[in-house]
DOFI-177592 format. One line per 8 residues: number of its first residue (from 0); their letters; for each residue x, y, z of C-alpha. Coordinates in steps of 0.02 Angstrom, whole numbers. Each point is the difference from the previous one (the first is absolute). Layout:
<pts>
NUM> a> X/Y/Z; ...
</pts>
This chain:
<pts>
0> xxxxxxxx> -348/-937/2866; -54/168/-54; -175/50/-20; -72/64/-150; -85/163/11; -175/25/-33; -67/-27/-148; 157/-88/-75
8> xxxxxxxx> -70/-170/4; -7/-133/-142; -156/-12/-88; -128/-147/80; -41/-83/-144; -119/-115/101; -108/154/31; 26/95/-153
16> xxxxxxxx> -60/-165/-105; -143/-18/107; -61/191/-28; 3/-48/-189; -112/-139/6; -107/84/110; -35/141/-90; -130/-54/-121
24> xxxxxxxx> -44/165/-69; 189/53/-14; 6/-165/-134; -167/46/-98; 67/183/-25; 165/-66/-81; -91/-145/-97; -123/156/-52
32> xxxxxxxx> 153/100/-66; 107/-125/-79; -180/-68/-99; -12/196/-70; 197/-30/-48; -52/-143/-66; -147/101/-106; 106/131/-36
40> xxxxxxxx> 134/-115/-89; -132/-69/-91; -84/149/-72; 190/80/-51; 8/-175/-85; -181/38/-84; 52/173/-30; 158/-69/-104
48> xxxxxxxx> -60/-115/-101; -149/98/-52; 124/126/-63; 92/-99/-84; -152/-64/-88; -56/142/-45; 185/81/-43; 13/-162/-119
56> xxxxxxxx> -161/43/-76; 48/190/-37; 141/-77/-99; -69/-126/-85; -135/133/-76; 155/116/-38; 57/-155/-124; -146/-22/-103
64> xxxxxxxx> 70/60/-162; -14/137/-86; -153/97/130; 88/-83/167; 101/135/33; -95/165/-91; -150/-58/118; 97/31/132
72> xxxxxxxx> -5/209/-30; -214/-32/46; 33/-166/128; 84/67/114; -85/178/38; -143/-75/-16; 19/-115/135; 93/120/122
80> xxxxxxxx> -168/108/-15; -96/-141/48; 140/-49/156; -23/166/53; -162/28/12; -21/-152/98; 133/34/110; -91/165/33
88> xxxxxxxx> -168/-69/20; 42/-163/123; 164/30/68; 51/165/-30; 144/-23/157; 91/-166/-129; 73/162/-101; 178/-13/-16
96> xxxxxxxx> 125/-127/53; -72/-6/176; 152/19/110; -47/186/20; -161/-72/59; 66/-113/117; 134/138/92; -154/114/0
104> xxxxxxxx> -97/-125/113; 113/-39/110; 42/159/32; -69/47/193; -106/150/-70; -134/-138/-92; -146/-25/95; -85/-202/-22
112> xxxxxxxx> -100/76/-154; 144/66/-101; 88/-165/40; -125/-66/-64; -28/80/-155; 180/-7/-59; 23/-193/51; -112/-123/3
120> xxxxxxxx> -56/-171/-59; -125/88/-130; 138/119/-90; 111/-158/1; -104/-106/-86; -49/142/-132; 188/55/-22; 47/-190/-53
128> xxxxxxxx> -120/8/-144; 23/166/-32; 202/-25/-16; -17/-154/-108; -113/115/-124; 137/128/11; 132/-128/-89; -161/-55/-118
136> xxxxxxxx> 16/191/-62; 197/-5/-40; 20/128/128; 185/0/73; -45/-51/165; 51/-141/137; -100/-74/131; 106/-8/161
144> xxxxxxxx> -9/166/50; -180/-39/-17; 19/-171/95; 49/115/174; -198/78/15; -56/-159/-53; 100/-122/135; -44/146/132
152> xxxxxxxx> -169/-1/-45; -26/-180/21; 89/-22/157; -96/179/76; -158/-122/-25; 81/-110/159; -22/125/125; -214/-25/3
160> xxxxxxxx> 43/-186/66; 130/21/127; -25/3/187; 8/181/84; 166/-31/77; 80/-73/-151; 152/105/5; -18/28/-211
168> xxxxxxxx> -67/162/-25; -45/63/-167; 185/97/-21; 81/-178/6; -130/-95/-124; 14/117/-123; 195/17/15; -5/-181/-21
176> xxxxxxxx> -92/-17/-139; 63/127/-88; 178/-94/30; -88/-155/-55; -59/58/-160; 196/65/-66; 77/-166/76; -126/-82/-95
184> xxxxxxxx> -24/62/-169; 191/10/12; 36/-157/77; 131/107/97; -51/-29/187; 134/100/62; -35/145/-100; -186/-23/66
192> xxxxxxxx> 52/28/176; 159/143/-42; -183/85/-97; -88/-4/148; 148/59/124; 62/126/-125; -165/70/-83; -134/-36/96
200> xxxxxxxx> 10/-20/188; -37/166/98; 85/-86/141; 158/-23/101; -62/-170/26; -149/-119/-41; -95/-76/120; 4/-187/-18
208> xxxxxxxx> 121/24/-145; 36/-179/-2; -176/-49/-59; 32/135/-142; 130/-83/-76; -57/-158/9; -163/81/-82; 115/67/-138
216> xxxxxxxx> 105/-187/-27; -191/-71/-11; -44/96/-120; 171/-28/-94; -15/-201/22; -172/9/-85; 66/86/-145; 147/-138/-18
224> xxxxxxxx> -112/-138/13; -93/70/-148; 157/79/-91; 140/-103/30; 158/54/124; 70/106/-151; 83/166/-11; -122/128/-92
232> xxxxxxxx> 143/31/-124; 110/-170/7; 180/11/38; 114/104/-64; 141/-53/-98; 137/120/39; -28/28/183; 183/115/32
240> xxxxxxxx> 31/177/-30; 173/13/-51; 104/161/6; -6/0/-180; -190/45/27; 22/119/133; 3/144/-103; -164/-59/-86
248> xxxxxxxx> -77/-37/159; 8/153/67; -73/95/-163; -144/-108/27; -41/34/168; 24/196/15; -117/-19/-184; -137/-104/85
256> xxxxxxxx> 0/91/151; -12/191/-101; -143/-101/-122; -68/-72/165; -35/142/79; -45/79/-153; -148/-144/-29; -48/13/179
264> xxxxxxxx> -12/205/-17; -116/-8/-155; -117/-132/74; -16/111/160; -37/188/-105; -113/-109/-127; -113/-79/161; 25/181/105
272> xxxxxxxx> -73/98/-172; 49/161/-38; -71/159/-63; 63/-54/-187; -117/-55/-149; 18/-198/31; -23/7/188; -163/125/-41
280> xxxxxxxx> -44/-141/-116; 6/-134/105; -99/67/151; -150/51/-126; 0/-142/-123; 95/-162/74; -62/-124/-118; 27/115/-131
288> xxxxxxxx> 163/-3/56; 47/-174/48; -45/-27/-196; 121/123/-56; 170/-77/115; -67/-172/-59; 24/57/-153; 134/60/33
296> xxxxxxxx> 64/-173/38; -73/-122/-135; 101/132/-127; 157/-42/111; -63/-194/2; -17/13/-195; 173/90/-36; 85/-132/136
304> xxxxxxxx> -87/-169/-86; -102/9/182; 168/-28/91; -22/138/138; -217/-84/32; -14/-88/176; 134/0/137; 169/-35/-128
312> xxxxxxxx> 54/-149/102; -12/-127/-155; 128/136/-79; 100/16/171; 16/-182/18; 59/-19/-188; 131/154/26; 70/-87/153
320> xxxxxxxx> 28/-158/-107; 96/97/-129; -157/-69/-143; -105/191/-10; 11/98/-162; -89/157/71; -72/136/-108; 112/166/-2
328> xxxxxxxx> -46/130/120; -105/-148/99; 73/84/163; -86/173/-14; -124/-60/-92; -45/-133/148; 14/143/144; -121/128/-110
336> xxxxxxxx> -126/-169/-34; 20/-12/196; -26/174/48; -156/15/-121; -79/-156/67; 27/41/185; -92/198/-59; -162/-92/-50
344> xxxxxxxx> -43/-24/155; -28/-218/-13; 68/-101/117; 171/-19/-46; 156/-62/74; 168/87/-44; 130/-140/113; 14/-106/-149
352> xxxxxxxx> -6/132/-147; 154/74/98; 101/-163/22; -19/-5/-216; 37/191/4; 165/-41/112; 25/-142/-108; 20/102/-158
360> xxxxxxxx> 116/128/77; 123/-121/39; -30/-77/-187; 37/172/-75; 179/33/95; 37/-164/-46; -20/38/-176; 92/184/18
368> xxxxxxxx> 142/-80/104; 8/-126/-128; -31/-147/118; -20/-171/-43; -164/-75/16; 73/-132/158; 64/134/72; -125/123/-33
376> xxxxxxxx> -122/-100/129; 75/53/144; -45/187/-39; -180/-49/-65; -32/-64/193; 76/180/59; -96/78/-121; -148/-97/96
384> xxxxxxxx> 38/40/163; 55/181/-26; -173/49/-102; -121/-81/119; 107/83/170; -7/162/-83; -180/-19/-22; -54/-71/167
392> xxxxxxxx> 147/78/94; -12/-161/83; 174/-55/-23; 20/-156/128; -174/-66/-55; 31/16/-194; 200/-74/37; -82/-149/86
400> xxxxxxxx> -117/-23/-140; 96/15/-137; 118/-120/75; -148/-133/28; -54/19/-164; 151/-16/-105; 81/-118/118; 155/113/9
408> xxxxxxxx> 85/-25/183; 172/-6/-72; -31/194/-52; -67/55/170; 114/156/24; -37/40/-168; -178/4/3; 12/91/173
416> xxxxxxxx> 117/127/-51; -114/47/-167; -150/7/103; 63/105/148; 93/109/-150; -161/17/-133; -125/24/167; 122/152/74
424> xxxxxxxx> 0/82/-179; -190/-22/-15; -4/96/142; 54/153/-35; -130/-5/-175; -138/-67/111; -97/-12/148; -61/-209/42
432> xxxxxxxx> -112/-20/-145; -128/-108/124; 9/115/113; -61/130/-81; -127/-85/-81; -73/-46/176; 14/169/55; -137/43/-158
440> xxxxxxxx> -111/-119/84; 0/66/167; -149/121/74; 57/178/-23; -20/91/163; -124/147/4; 93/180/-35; -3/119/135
448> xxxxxxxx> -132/111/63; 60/163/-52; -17/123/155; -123/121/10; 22/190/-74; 65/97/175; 25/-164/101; 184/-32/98
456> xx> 133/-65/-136; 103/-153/33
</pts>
């Protein structure tokens, strides 16, 4: 019989059982990190429902005939002052949607105190409530961007009770929380971990990746067993793209990526500030100005009937089912709400807000092409994926999503394709919006001495 060489040996599964149970600590650290999944789950869970409280709330005030909707015009910059000066004053790092935050933390230039200031348990809890008072205001906002710095925050926390050789460092908690948060709030746990492999991780590999993703499917579970095992939009009824549509399909994904990229552009130069009037502005007065883009918005909200306030996905989900009657011009009207809520500086999502952007591009060719309203569907959900790939320039992460959420595996090459196509014209408009916005929150390095007068040159 020939010997096996070295090293080539089956597994002892005698042995490798007893090192389990033997190693006590080995079992506390896991039972530590899947209780913080556990936690995080929960608090995306907390995080939803008080914004949808509080998103319910907005419109029920907006109803109240005849001063509902007028009040809106004082409401809503009112309150956005009042978000952003708390925001300032206890958590000025919850700015934003948080997924800059995130990639600037686990980037290997943050020291334990930056870490710490851009993620931890203390911003997440203030971010939830400040989120949910975001949709109170009728600001165009959605809270799963958000939901990334929150679930990384919470599971960040773990690392104070886990043994020193634990394995989890504070690269992989955050990772997985952050994952946790979009699989979550999403109910899309492979999108959660595509997120984290895609967007987040800084790594070839992660150690004890295994225990990540069952972090991230915790998390999910907990939102099910509160939620349901439902799609975030339903299912949709037309789930083939005919050639018929191919033409149409197309037009909608080299149009989401341009408008993409276009979106993800302005949101960069409006956070960067330049040397204009508004940026000027900004820097000197910012609650001054935060009162001027909400504005800005509640006179959108007004001229809309408050369809473009909150995330959209009410007006996604009825677009999908072929029941919306949406306001003209709701498409640029929705991306210029967006764009002015993300420049008041409040912590404010923009995942969601593009999905309803996406969602009205591929409404609009329908109606140019003349498309039926079954048919029509299919391009709303390319519309979708296109918008929010051109945005994150995440294209496998927002295909995988999009799927999830709509249910649509019979149009997997389609969603693929219009993602990989709206992401590669985004490209050439735009540098990765979250990326950039990262970059902004990075230490500056010190400029160069300047050699002295007579010194050698270099």
């Amino acid at each position: 019989m020939q010997e096996r060489p070295p090293g080539d040996e089956h597994p002892d599964f005698w042995r490798n059982l007893r090192q389990e149970l033997v190693g006590g600590h080995q079992w506390i650290d896991r039972a530590v990190v899947l209780a913080y999944a556990v936690a995080t789950g929960l608090v995306v869970v907390g995080c939803t429902l008080l914004s949808e409280w509080a998103y319910a709330l907005y419109m029920h005030g907006r109803g109240l005939q005849p001063a509902g909707p007028w009040l809106a015009l004082l409401w809503t910059p009112a309150l956005t002052v009042a978000i952003l000066w708390a925001t300032r004053r206890f958590a000025p790092a919850a700015t934003g949607s948080g997924i800059p935050q995130v990639i600037a933390a686990l980037d290997a230039r943050s020291d334990d105190a930056r870490v710490g200031w851009l993620v931890s348990m203390k911003v997440s809890l203030h971010k939830t409530w400040l989120v949910a008072a975001g949709m109170l205001a009728g600001l165009s906002i959605g809270r799963e961007g958000p939901t990334v710095q929150i679930g990384a925050g919470v599971m960040l926390h773990a690392r104070r009770w886990l043994s020193p050789g634990a394995g989890v460092d504070a690269h992989d908690l955050m990772v997985a929380g952050a994952a946790a948060g979009i699989a979550a709030a999403f109910n899309t746990p492979l999108g959660g971990v595509m997120f984290a492999l895609e967007e987040l991780s800084r790594r070839r590999g992660l150690s004890h990746s295994a225990l990540v993703i069952v972090s991230i499917v915790t998390a999910g579970l907990v939102a099910v067993s509160v939620f349901g095992n439902i799609t975030y939009f339903g299912r949709l009824a037309v789930q083939r793209l005919d050639w018929g549509l191919f033409g149409p399909g197309l037009l909608v994904a080299l149009i989401a990526g341009l408008a993409g990229g276009l979106f993800s552009r302005l949101i960069v130069v409006s956070m960067q500030g330049q040397g204009d009037r508004f940026s000027r502005w900004r820097r000197e007065h910012p609650l001054r100005f935060a009162a001027g883009c909400a504005f800005g918005v509640a006179l959108i909200g007004l001229v809309t009937h408050g369809a473009t306030a909150g995330a959209g996905a009410t007006a996604t989900r009825e677009l999908l089912e072929g029941d919306a009657q949406w306001p003209a011009l709701y498409t640029v009207l929705k991306f210029c709400a967006t764009w002015l809520s993300a420049w008041t500086g409040v912590p404010a999502g923009v995942f969601a807000p593009s999905l309803s952007i996406g969602a009205g591009i591929g409404h609009d060719v329908a109606l140019w092409a003349g498309v039926g309203a079954e048919r029509a569907i299919p391009l709303i959900a390319l519309g979708m994926v296109g918008f929010l790939a051109a945005t994150t320039q995440a294209p496998i992460t927002a295909f995988i999503i999009v799927m999830e959420m709509v249910a649509g595996h019979a149009m997997v090459l389609s969603l693929m394709a219009t993602a990989l196509l709206s992401s590669g014209v985004s490209r050439m408009v735009a540098r990765p919006m979250y990326g950039e916005l990262a970059s902004l929150l990075m230490p500056r390095p010190a400029p160069a001495a300047e050699p002295a007068r007579g010194g050698p040159s270099s």
